[in-house]
Every structure is written in C-alpha cells, then in structure tokens.
C-alpha positions in Angstrom: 0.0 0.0 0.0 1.0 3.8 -0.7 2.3 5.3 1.9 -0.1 8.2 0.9 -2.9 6.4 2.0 -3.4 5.3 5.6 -3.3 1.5 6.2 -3.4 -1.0 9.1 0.7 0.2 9.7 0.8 3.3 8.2 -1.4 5.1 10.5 1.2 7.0 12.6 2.7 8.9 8.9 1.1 12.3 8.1 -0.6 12.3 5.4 0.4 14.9 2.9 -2.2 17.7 1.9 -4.8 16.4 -0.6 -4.0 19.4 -2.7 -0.6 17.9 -3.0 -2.0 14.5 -3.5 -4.2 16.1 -6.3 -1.1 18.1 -8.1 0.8 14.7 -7.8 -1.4 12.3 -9.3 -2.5 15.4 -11.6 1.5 15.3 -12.8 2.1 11.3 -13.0 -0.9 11.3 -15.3 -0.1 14.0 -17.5 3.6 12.1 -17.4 1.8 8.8 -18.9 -0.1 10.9 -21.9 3.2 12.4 -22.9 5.3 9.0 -22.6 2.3 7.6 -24.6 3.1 10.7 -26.7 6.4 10.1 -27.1 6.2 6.1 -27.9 3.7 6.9 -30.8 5.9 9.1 -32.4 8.8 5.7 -31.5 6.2 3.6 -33.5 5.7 5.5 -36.8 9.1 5.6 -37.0 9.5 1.9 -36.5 7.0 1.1 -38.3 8.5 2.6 -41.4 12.5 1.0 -40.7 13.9 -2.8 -40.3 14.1 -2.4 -36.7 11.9 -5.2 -35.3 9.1 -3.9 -32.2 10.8 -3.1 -28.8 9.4 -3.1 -25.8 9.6 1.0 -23.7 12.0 -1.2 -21.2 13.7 -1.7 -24.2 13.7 1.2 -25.7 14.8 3.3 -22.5 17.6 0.9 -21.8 18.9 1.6 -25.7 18.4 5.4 -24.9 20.7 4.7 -21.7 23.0 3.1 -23.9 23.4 5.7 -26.3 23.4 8.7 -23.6 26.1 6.6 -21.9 28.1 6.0 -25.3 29.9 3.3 -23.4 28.3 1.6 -20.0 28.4 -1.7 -18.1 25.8 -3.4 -17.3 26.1 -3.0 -13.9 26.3 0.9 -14.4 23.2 0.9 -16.6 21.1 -1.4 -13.6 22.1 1.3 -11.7 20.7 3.7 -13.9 17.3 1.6 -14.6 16.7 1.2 -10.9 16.7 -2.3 -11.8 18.7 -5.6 -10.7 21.3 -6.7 -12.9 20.5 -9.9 -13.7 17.2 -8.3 -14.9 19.9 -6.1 -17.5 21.6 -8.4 -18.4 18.4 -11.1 -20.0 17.8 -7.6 -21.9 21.0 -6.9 -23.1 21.7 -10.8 -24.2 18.4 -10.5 -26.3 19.2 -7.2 -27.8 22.9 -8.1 -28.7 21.3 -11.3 -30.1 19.3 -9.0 -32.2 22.1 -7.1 -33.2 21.3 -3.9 -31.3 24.0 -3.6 -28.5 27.6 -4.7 -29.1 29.6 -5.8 -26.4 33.2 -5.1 -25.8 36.4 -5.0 -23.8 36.6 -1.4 -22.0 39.3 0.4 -23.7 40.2 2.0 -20.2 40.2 -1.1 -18.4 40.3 -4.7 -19.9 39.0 -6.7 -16.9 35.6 -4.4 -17.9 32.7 -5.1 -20.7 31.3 -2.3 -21.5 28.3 -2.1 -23.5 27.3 0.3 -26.8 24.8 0.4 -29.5 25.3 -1.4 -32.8 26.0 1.4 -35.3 22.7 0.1 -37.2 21.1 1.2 -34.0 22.8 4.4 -33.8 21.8 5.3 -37.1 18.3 3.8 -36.6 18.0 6.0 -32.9 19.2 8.9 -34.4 15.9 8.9 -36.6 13.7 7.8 -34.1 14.7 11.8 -32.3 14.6 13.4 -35.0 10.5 12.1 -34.9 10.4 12.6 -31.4 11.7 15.9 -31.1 9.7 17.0 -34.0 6.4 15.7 -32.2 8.0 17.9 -29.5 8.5 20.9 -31.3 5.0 20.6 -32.9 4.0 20.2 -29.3 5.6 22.9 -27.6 4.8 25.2 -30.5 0.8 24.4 -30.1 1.3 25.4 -26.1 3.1 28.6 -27.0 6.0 30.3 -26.0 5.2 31.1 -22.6 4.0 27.8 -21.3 6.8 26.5 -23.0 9.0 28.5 -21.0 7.0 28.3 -17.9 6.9 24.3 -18.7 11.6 24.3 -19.4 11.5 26.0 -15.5 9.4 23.5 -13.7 11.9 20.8 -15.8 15.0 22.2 -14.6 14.0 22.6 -11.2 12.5 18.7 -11.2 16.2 17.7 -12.7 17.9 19.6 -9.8 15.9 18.3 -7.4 16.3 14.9 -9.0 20.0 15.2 -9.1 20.2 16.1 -5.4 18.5 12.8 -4.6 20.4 10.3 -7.0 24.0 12.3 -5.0 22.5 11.1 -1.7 21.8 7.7 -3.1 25.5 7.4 -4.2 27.1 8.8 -1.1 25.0 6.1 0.9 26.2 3.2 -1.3 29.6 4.3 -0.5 
C-alpha cells in the first residue's frame, strides 16, 4: 500500500495535503499521456524501418546506452533502478538482435562495456529526429510562454532529482 494512503501500519505517517496528492497524481498522469506521446511518435518511426518492435523497457535501456556511449551493465542497472540480472536477459536478447555490441573497456580490460550497434545508432538517431519534431510541434501548439514556464518546472524537477540520485550514491559508498 501507498504510503499516501493510511493503512493498518501506516497510521502513525502524516498524510500529505490532498492538494498535493491532487497536483501529484495530476503530474504522473499527465507524465503517462506524454510517454504515450512520445512512444507513438517511437512507433511510426518503426514502423517505417527494419528495426523489429521493442518493448519501452527496451527502448529506455537503448536510450541509456546511447546517452552513456559506453556503459556496463552494472552501471546501466544502476541507472534503470533495476537488478542486474534483470539487464543483463535484456541486453543478451538485444545483442542477439544485433542492437548492442559488447566489448572490452578500452580503459580497463577486466571491464565489458556495452554500446549500441552502429545500425542502432543510425536507426536512434531517426527515431529523435521524430520525437523531437512531435516535440516541437507540441511545444509550438502550447506557445512560448507555457513552453518557458513548462523548461523551468523541468530544470528545477532535474535539480531536485540530481540532489537525490548524490545522496543515493554517497549512501552506497
């Protein structure tokens, strides 16, 4: 059970203030129409290129790949939020399909590190240039003040975000 609801054990939490609740679940559902937005505009492309169907748990682990250039798999778990054995049944079947390669670390040669085919490169590459037109035609349809309105609330969500994931690392260490 959510801790934002009471329960047989959660009784002695505060609750926070419905209008909170509201703006939350307001947020996450507005999240899930534009990720929804987002995979559409994955599909057409797709649908259009040799690239067989991926699942979004594919898809954002390739997209972690490619921000990463180089990762290893436990570094992209770590990333996920997920267990690595969990990564690495994903990556075996998208290196099977020829999507991620994996290879000695040039840095270190006990390490694999893990990158993206250069057929996926080539075929990611396309699928942001559709995305970030959907984007543009998006943010152009809201106009330029919500837009800007909509890049502040994002910068302040990935500050606050990047706070959290430092005090996740310091505790691990």
């Amino acid at each position: 059970m959510s801790k934002y609801f009471r329960g047989p054990n959660r009784q002695e939490e505060p609750l926070p203030d419905q209008k909170i609740i509201e703006q939350a679940r307001y947020i996450f559902t507005a999240g899930k129409h534009l990720r929804r937005h987002i995979f559409s505009s994955v599909a057409r492309v797709e649908a259009g290129a040799h690239c067989p169907d991926l699942s979004m748990a594919q898809f954002n682990l390739l997209m972690a790949v490619q921000g990463a250039g180089e990762i290893t798999g436990s570094e992209l778990a770590g990333q996920l939020g997920v267990s690595p054995p969990s990564v690495s049944v994903m990556v075996d079947r998208l290196v099977g399909r020829g999507l991620l390669v994996r290879k000695r670390s040039s840095d270190d040669r006990r390490k694999v590190v893990l990158r993206m085919s250069d057929e996926a490169s080539t075929h990611f590459a396309r699928i942001e240039e559709q995305v970030l037109a959907s984007f543009v035609e998006l943010v152009q349809e809201v106009g330029a003040e919500t837009a800007e309105k909509w890049v502040q609330v994002l910068q302040q969500v990935e500050r606050v975000l990047g706070r959290r994931s430092d005090v996740k690392k310091k505790e691990i260490l």
